[in-house]
C-alpha positions as CSV (number, residue, x, y, z in Angstrom):
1,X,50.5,-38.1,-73.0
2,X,53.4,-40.3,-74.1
3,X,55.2,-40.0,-77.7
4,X,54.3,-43.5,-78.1
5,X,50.9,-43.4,-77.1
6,X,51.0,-39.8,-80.1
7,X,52.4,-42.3,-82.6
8,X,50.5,-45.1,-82.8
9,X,47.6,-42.4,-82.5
10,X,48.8,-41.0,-85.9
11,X,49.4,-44.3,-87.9
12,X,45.7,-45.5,-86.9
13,X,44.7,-41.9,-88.3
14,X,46.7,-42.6,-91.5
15,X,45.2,-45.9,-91.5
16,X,42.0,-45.1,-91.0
17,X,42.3,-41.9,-93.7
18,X,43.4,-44.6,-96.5
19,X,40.9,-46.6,-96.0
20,X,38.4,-44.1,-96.4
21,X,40.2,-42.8,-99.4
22,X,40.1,-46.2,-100.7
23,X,36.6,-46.7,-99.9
24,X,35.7,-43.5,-101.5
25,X,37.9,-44.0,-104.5
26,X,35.5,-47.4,-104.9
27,X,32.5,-45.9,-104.9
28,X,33.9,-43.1,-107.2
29,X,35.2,-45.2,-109.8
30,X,31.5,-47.2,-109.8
31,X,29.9,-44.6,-110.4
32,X,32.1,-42.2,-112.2
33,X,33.6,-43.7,-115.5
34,X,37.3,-44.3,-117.3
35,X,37.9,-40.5,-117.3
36,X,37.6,-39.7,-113.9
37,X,40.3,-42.6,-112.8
38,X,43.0,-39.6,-113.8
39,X,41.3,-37.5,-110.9
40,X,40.9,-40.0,-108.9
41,X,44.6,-41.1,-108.8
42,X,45.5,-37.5,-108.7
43,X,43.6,-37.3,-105.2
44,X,45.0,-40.5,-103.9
45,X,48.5,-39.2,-104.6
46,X,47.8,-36.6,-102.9
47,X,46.1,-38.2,-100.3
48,X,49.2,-40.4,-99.7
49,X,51.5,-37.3,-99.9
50,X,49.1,-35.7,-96.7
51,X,49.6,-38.9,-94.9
52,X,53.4,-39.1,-95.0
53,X,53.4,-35.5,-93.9
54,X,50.8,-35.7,-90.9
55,X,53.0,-39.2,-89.9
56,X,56.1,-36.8,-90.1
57,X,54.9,-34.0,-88.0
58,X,53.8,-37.0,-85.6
59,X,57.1,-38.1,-85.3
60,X,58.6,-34.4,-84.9
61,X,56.1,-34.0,-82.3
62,X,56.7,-37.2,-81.1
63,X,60.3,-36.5,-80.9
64,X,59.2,-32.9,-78.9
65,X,57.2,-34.5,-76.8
66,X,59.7,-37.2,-75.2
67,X,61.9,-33.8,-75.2
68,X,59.3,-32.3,-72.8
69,X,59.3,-36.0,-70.9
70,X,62.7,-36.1,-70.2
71,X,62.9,-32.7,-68.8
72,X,59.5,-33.0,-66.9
73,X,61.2,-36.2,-65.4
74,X,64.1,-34.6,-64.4
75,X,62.4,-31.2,-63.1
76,X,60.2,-34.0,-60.7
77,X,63.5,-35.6,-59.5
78,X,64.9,-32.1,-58.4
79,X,61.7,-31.6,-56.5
80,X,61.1,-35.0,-55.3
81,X,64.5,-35.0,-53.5
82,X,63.9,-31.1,-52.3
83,X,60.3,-32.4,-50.7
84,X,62.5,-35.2,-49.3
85,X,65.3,-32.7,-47.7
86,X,62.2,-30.3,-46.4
87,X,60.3,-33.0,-45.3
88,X,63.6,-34.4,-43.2
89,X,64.0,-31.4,-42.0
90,X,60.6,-30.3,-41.0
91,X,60.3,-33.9,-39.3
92,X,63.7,-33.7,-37.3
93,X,62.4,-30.2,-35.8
94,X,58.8,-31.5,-34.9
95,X,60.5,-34.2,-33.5
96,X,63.0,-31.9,-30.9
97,X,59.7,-29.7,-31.2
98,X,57.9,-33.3,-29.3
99,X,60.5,-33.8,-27.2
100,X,60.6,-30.4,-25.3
101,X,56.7,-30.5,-25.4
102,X,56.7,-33.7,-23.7
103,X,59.9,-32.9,-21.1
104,X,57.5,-29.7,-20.7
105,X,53.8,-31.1,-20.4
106,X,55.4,-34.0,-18.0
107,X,57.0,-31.2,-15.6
108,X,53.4,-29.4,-16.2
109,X,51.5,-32.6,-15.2
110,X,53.4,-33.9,-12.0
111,X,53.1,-30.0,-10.6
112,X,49.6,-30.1,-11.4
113,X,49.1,-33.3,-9.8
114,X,50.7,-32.3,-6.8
115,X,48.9,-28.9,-7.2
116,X,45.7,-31.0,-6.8
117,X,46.8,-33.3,-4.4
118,X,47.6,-29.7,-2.1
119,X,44.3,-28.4,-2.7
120,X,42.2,-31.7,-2.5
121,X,43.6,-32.0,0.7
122,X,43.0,-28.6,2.1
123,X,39.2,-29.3,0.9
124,X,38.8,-33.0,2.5
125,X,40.0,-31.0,6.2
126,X,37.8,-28.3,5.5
127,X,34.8,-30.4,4.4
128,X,35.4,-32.8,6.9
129,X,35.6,-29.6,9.7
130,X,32.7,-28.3,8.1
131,X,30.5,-31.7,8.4
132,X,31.5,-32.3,11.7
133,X,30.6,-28.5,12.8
134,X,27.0,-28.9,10.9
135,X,26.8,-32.7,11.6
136,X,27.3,-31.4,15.8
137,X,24.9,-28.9,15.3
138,X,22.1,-30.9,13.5
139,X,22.3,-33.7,16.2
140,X,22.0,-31.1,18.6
141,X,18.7,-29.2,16.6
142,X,17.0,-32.9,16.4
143,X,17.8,-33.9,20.2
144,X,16.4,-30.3,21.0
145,X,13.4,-31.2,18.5
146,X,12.9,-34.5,19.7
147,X,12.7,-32.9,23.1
148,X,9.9,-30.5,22.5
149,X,7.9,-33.1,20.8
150,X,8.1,-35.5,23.0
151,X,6.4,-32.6,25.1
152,X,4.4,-31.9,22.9
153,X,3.3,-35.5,22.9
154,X,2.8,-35.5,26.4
155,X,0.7,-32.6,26.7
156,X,-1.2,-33.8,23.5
157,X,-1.6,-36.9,25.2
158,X,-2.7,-35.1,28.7
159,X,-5.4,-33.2,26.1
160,X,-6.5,-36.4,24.7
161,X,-6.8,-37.9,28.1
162,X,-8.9,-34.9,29.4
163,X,-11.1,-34.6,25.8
164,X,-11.6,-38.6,26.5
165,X,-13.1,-37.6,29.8
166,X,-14.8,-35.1,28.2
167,X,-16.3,-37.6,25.7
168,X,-17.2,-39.7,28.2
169,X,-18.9,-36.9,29.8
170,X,-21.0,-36.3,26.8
171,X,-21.7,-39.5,25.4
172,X,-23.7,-39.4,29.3
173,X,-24.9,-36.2,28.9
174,X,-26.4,-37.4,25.4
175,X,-27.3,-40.8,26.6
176,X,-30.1,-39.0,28.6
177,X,-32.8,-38.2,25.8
178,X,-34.2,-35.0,28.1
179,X,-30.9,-33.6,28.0
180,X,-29.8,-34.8,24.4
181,X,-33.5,-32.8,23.2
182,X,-32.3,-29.8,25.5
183,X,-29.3,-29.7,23.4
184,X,-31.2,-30.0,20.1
185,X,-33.5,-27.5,21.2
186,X,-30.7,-24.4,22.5
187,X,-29.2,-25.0,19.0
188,X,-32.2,-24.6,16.7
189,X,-33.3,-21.9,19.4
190,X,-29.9,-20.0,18.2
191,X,-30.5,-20.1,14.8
192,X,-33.9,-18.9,15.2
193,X,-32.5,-15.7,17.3
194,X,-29.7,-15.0,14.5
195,X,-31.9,-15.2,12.1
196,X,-35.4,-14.2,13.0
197,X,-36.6,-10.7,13.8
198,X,-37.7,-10.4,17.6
199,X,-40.7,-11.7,18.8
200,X,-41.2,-13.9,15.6
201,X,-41.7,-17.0,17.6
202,X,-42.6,-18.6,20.1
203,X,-41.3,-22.1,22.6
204,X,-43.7,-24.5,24.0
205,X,-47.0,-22.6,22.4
206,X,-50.1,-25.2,22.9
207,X,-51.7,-25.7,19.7
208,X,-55.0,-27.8,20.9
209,X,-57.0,-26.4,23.7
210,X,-57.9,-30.1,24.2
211,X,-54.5,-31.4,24.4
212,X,-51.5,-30.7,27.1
213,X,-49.1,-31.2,23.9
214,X,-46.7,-28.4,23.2
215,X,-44.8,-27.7,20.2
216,X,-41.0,-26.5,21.1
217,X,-41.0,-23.8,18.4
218,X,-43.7,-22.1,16.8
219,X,-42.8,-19.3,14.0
220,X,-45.4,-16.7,13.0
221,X,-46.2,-16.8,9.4
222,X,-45.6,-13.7,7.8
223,X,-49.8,-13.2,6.4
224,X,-51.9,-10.5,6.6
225,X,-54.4,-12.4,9.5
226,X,-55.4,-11.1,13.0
227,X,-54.7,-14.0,14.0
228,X,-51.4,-15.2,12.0
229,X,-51.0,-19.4,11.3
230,X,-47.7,-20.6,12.8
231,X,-44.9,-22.8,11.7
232,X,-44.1,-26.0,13.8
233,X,-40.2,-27.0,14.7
234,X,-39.6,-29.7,16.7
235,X,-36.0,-31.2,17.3
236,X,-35.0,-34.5,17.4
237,X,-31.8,-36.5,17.6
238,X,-32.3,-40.4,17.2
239,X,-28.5,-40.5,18.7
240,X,-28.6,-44.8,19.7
241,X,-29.3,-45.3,15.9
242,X,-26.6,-42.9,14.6
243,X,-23.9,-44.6,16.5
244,X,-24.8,-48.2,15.5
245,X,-24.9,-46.6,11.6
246,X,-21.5,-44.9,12.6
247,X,-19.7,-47.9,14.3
248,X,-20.9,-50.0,11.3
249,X,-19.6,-48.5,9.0
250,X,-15.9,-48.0,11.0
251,X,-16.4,-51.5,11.4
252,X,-17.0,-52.1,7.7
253,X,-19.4,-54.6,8.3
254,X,-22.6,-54.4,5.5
255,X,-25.0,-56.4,7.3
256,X,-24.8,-53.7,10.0
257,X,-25.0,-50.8,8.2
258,X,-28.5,-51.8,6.3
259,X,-29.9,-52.9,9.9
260,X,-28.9,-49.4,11.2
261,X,-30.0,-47.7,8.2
262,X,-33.4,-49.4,8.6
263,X,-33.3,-48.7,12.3
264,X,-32.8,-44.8,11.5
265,X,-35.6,-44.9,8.7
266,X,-37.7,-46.5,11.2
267,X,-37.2,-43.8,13.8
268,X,-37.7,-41.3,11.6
269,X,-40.8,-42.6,10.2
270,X,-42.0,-42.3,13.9
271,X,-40.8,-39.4,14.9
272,X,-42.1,-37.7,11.6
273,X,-45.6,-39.4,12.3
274,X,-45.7,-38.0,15.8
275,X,-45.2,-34.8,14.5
276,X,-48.4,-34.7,12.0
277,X,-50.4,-36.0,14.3
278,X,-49.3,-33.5,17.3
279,X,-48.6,-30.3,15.5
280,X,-50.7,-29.7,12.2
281,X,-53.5,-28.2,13.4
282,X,-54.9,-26.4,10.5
283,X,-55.8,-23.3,10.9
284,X,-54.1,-22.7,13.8
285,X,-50.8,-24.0,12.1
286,X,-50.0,-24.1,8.3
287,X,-50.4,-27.1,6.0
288,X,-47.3,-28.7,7.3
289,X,-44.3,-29.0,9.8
290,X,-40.3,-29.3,10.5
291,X,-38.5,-32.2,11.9
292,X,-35.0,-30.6,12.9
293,X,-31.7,-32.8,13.2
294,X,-29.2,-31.1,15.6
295,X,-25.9,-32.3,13.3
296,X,-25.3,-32.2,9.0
297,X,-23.7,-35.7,9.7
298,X,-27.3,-37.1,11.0
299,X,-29.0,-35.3,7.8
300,X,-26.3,-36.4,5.4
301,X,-26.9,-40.0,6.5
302,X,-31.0,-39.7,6.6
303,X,-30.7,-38.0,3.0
304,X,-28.6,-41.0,2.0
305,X,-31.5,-43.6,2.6
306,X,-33.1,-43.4,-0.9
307,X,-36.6,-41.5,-1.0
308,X,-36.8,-41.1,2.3
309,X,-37.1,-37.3,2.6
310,X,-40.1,-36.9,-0.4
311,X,-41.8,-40.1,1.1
312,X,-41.9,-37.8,4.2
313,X,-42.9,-34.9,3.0
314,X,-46.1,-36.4,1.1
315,X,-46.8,-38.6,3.4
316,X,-46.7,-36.5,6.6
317,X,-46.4,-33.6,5.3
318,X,-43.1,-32.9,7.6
319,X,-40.0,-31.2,6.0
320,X,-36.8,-32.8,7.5
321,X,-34.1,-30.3,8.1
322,X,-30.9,-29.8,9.4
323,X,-28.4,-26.6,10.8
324,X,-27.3,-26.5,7.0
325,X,-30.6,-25.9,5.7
326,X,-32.9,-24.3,8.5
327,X,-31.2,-21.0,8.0
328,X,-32.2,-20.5,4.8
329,X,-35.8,-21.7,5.1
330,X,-36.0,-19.0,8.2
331,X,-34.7,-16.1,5.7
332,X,-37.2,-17.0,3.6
333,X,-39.6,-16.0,6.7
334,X,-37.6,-13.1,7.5
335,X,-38.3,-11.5,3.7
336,X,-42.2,-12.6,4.0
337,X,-41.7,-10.4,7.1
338,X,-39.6,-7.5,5.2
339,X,-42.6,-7.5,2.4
340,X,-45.4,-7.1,4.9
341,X,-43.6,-4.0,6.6
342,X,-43.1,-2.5,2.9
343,X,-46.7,-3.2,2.2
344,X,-47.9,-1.8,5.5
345,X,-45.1,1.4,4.7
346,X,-47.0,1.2,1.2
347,X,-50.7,1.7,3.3
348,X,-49.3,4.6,4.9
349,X,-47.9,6.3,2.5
350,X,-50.5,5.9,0.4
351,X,-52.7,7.8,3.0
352,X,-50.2,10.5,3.3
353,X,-50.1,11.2,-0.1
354,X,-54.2,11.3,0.0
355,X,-53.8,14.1,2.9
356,X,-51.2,15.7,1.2
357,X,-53.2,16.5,-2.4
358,X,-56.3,17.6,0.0
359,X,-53.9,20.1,1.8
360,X,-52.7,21.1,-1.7
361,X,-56.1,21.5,-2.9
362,X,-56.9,23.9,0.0
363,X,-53.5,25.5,-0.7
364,X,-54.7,26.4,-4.6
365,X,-58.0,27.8,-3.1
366,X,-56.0,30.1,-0.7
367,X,-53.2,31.5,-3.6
368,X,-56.0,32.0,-5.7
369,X,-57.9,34.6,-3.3
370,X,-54.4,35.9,-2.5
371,X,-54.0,36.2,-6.3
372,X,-57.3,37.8,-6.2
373,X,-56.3,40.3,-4.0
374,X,-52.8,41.0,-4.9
375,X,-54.7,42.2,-8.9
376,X,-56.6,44.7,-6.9
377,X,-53.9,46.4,-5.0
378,X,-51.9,46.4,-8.1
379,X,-54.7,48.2,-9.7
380,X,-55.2,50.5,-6.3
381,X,-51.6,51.3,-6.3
382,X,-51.6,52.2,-10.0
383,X,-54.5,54.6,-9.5
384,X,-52.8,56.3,-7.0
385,X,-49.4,57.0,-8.8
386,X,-51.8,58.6,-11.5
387,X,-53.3,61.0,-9.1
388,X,-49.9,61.6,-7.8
389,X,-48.5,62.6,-11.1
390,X,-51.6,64.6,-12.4
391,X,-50.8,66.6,-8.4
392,X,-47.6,66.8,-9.7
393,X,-47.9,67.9,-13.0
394,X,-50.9,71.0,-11.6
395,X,-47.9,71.6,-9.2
396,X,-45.6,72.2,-11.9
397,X,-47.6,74.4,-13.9
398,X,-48.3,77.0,-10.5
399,X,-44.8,77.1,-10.4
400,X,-44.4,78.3,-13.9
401,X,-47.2,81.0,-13.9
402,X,-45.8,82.8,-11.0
403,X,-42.2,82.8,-12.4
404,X,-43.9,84.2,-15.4
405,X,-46.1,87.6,-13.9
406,X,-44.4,90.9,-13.4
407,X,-44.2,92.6,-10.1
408,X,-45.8,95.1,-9.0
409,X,-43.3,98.6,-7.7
410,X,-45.1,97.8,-3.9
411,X,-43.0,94.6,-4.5
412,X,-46.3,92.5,-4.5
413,X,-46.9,90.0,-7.0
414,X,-50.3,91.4,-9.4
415,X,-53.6,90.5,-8.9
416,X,-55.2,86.8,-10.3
417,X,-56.8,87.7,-13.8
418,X,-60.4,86.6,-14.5
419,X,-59.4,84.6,-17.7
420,X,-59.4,81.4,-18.4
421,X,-56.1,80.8,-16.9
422,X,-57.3,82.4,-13.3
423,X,-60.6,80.0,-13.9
424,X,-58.8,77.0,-14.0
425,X,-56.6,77.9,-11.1
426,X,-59.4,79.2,-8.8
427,X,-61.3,75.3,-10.0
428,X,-57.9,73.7,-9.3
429,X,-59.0,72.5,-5.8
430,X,-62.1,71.5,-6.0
431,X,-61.2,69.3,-9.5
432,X,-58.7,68.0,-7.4
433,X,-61.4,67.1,-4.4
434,X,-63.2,65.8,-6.8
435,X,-61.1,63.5,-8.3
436,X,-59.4,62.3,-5.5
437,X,-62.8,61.5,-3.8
438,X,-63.6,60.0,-7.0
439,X,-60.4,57.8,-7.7
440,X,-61.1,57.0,-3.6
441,X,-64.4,55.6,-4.3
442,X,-63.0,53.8,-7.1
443,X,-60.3,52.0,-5.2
C-alpha cells in the first residue's frame, strides 16, 4: 500500500474519531450536568492529543513506507533488467539451438526421403514381380479350372442327355397303367417283406368265392381265430392327374390347379369306392381297407385337398396311405404278432409250470419215505454201536480178571471159581446170544 493511500487513511480515522468524540461529548453534556463539562473537556483534550499522535506515527510510517517503495522500486529495476539480460541470452542460444536443429532435421529429412524413395522402389519391383508371378499362376489355375468344367459340363450334359432318355423311358413305362400298378405293387410288396414277419401275407388272395376279383395284398390279422380276418392293400397311382396338378402349378396357372385337384379328388373317390365294394368282405376281411400311393409327393398333394382323407375313411371305410406312413401301420401288425407269440409262450409255460408242481409233489412223497427210512437206519445203526460197546466193555473186563489170578507152579493159569464172578462169566455167552438175537429182532 502507498504512503499516500496510509495518510489520507489516518486523517479519515482522526476525522471520523472527532466526530464521534464530539457526538459523544453531545450526548454527555445532555444528559450529564455543568459539573461534568470539566471531565468532558479533560477527555476531548486528550482525545485531540491521541489524534495528533496517531496522525504523527501516520506520517512516520508514512515516511517508512515510501522508504520501503523506493527501495522495492529500485530492487525491481535491478531484476527487471537481470530477466532482460537472461532472457537475451536464453533467446540468442534457443535461437543458434533452432538453427542447428533445423540445418540438422533438413539433412535428416532429404536422407529419409531418399531413404524411402530406395525402399519404395525396391517394394514397387518386388510387388510388381510378385503380382505378375501370382497373377501368371492364377490365369493359369482358372484356364486349367475352366478346362475341367467345361468337361465336367460336357459329361454332365452327356448324363442329362442319357437321364432325358431315361425319362422318356419311364414316363412310357408309366404311361402303361399294367406296368405303372406293377411298379406300385413291387414297392409296397418291399415294405411288406422288410417289415413283416414271413408268411404274414399273402398276393392275389380271392376274397369272394363268387367273384374272380383278387385283392393284391392281403395281411393276416394278428387274432386268436382258426381262421384269421385279413387286411386289404391295394396300390394305386392316378399318374395322368398328378402331372396335370404338377405342370399346373410349374405353370402357375390357378384355374389349372383346382381342375386337377378336382380331377385327383375325383379319381380317388373312385378308386377308394372300388375298393369297399371289392375287398371288405366281412368276416373274411376286417371292417376296412388300404388304398396305397407309390410316392409321398402323390400323398402330400391328396392330404392337401381339404377333408378328403376323413371323408374317405367314413365314407368307405378305406385308409389312404403312402411309403411314409405304411411302415408304421405294418409295425403295428408286427407287435399284434409279437403279443400273440408271448401269449402262446404264456400258454405253455403255464402248462409247464402245472407239470412241474405235480412232479414236485411226487418228489415230496418220495423224500418223505426216504426220510422215513433214513430215521430207521439211524436208529438200526445206533443199536448196533450199543451192542458193540457193551462187547467191548465184557471184553475189557476178561482181560482184567486174567491179568489179575495167580499162577499156578505147573505154569497153568488156576481153575474158574464158582462165585459170582465165575457165574457171570460162564452166562457171558449166552447173555450175549441173547441180546444180540434180541437187539436183531429189534432192528
Amino acid at each position: 500500500m502507498s504512503g499516500s493511500a496510509l495518510l489520507w487513511l489516518g486523517v479519515v480515522f482522526a476525522a471520523v474519531s472527532c466526530l464521534v468524540s464530539l457526538i459523544v461529548l453531545r450526548r454527555l453534556s445532555l444528559m450529564a450536568g455543568q459539573g461534568e463539562a470539566d471531565q468532558l473537556a479533560r477527555l476531548c483534550v486528550m482525545m485531540e492529543r491521541e489524534t495528533a499522535a496517531r496522525v504523527a506515527e501516520n506520517e512516520a510510517q508514512r515516511a517508512r513506507m515510501a522508504d520501503i517503495e523506493r527501495a522495492l522500486s529500485t530492487r525491481l529495476d535491478q531484476r527487471h533488467q537481470e530477466m532482460t539480460e537472461t532472457f537475451n541470452r536464453i533467446a540468442r542460444m534457443m535461437g543458434r539451438d533452432l538453427a542447428d536443429m533445423r540445418v540438422t532435421q533438413s539433412e535428416s529429412l532429404r536422407e529419409m526421403a531418399e531413404e524411402g524413395r530406395r525402399q519404395s522402389d525396391e517394394l514397387r519391383a518386388a510387388v510388381n514381380e510378385r503380382l505378375h508371378q501370382a497373377v501368371e499362376k492364377q490365369m493359369q489355375t482358372s484356364f486349367q479350372r475352366v478346362l475341367e468344367q467345361i468337361a465336367a459340363m460336357q459329361k454332365a450334359m452327356g448324363e442329362v442327355s442319357a437321364m432325358t432318355a431315361q425319362v422318356g423311358d419311364l414316363k412310357r413305362l408309366f404311361s402303361n397303367v399294367k406296368t405303372r400298378g406293377g411298379w406300385g405293387e413291387s414297392q409296397l410288396r418291399s415294405i411288406l417283406d422288410d417289415v413283416l414277419p414271413e408268411g404274414a401275407y399273402e398276393t392275389n388272395r380271392r376274397l369272394r368265392d363268387d367273384s374272380r376279383e383278387v385283392v393284391e395284398f392281403a395281411v393276416r390279422m394278428p387274432v386268436r381265430a382258426t381262421v384269421p380276418p385279413v387286411l386289404a392293400i391295394d396300390s394305386k397311382f392316378p399318374t395322368e392327374a398328378y402331372e396335370r396338378l404338377l405342370q399346373a402349378v410349374e405353370d402357375c396357372n390357378p384355374d389349372a390347379e383346382r381342375a386337377a385337384r378336382r380331377a385327383l379328388e375325383t379319381t380317388l373317390r373312385i378308386e377308394a369306392r372300388k375298393i369297399a365294394t371289392k375287398y371288405i368282405v366281412p368276416p373274411v376281411t376286417v371292417e376296412f381297407a388300404v388304398l396305397y400311393l407309390p410316392t409321398d409327393g402323390l400323398y402330400a398333394e391328396v392330404a392337401r385337398i381339404p377333408g378328403l382323407l376323413d371323408e374317405i375313411g367314413r365314407t368307405y371305410r378305406v385308409i389312404v396311405m403312402g411309403p411314409g406312413l405304411m411302415p408304421a401301420m405294418l409295425r403295428t401288425i408286427h407287435l399284434g404278432y409279437v403279443t400273440l407269440a408271448l401269449e402262446r409262450r404264456t400258454d405253455d409255460i403255464a402248462r409247464l409250470l402245472g407239470a412241474t408242481r405235480q412232479e414236485m409233489l411226487r418228489m415230496d412223497g418220495v423224500l418223505e419215505k426216504l426220510a422215513r427210512n433214513a430215521s430207521a437206519m439211524s436208529s438200526s445203526i445206533d443199536e448196533a454201536r450199543r451192542r458193540t460197546g457193551l462187547v467191548t466193555r465184557r471184553l475189557r473186563e476178561l482181560d482184567v480178571d486174567t491179568h489179575a489170578a495167580p499162577a499156578r507152579d505147573d505154569g497153568f493159569p488156576p481153575p474158574p471159581a464158582t462165585d459170582d464172578g465165575g457165574g457171570a462169566q460162564t452166562d457171558m455167552a449166552p447173555a450175549w446170544s441173547r441180546e444180540g438175537a434180541g437187539g436183531m429182532g429189534r432192528s
